[in-house]
C-alpha positions as CSV (number, residue, x, y, z in Angstrom):
1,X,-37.6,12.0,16.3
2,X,-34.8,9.8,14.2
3,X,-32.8,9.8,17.3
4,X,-35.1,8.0,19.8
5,X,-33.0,6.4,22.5
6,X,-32.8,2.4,23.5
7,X,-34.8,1.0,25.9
8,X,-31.7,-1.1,26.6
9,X,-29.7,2.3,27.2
10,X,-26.8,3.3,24.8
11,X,-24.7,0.4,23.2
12,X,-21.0,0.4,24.3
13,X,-18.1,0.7,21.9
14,X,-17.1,-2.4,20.7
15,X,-13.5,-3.4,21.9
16,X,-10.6,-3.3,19.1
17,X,-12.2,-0.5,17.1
18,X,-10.8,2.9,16.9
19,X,-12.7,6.0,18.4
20,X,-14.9,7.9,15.9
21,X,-12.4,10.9,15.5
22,X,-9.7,8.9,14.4
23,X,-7.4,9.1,11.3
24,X,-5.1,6.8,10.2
25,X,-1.3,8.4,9.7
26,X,-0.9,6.2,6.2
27,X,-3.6,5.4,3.9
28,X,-2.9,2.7,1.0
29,X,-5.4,4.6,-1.2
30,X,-3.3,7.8,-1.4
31,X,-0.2,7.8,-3.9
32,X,0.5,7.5,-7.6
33,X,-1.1,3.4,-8.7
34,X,0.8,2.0,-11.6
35,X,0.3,-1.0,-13.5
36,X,3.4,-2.8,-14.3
37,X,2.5,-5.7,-17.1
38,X,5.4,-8.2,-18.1
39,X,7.1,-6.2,-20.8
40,X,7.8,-3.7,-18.0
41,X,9.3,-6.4,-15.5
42,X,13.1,-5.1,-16.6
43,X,12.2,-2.2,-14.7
44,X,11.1,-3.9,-11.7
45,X,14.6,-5.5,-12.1
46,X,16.2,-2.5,-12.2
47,X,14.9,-1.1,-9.2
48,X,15.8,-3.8,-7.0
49,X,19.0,-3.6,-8.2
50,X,19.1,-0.1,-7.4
51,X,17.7,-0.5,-3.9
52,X,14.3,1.4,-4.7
53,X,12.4,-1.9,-4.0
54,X,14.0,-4.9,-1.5
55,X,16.3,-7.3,-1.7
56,X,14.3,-9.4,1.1
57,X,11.6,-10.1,-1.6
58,X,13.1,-9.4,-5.1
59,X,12.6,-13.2,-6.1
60,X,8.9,-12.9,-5.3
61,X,8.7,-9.4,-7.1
62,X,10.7,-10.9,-10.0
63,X,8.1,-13.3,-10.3
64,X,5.1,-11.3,-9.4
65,X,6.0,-9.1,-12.4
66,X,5.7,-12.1,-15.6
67,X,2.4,-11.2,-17.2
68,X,1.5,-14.8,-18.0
69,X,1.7,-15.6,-14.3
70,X,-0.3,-12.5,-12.9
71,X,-1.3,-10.3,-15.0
72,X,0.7,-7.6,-14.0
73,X,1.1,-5.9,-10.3
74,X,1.2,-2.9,-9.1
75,X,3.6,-0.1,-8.0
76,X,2.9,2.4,-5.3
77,X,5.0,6.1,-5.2
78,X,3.2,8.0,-2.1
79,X,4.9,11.6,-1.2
80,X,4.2,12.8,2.3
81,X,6.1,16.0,3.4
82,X,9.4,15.4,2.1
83,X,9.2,11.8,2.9
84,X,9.2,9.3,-0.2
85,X,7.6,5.5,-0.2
86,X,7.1,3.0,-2.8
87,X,6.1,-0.5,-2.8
88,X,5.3,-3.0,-5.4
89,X,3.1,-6.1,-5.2
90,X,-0.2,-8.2,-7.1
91,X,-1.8,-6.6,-4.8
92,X,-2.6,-2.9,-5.2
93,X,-2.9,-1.8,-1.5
94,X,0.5,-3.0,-0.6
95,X,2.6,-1.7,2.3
96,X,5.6,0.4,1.8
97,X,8.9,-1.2,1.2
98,X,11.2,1.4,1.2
99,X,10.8,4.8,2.5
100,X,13.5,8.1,2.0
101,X,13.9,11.5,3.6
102,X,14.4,14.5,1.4
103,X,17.6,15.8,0.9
């Protein structure tokens, strides 16, 4: 029998964990990944400018986005429903920035 029980008696549920049915409402690993290397940092530019990505950290994503510095970084574009949520950052499971409704 694989499922023998303790001796002890069942274990409890550790404290801080979620229960085993749950599902988180976001997950970083859903969404269209793209690599943005430094001759694409004019676009990174452009969407702050725009207000696609925010103005609260468009220094750091300005210089996040040199290749010689990082490497590159990543750009997240995640559709749920009719709700819209892209991010950029080094690293690639970043949290949403901005988010936009349909319509």
């Amino acid at each position: 029998d694989q499922y023998k029980t303790l001796p002890c008696g069942p274990l409890p549920w550790p404290a801080g964990l979620p229960e085993l049915a749950y599902v988180p409402k976001t997950n970083p690993l859903h969404g269209n990944w793209i690599t943005v290397t430094g001759g694409q940092s004019a676009f990174i530019k452009e969407a702050i400018k725009s207000g696609m990505l925010g103005a609260a950290g468009a220094n750091k994503i300005q210089a996040d986005t040199y290749h010689e510095k990082t490497g590159g970084m990543y750009i997240r574009i995640n559709w749920f429903i009719d709700m819209c949520a892209v991010d950029a950052s080094v690293a690639k499971y970043a949290r949403a920035k901005r988010t936009w409704g349909a319509g």
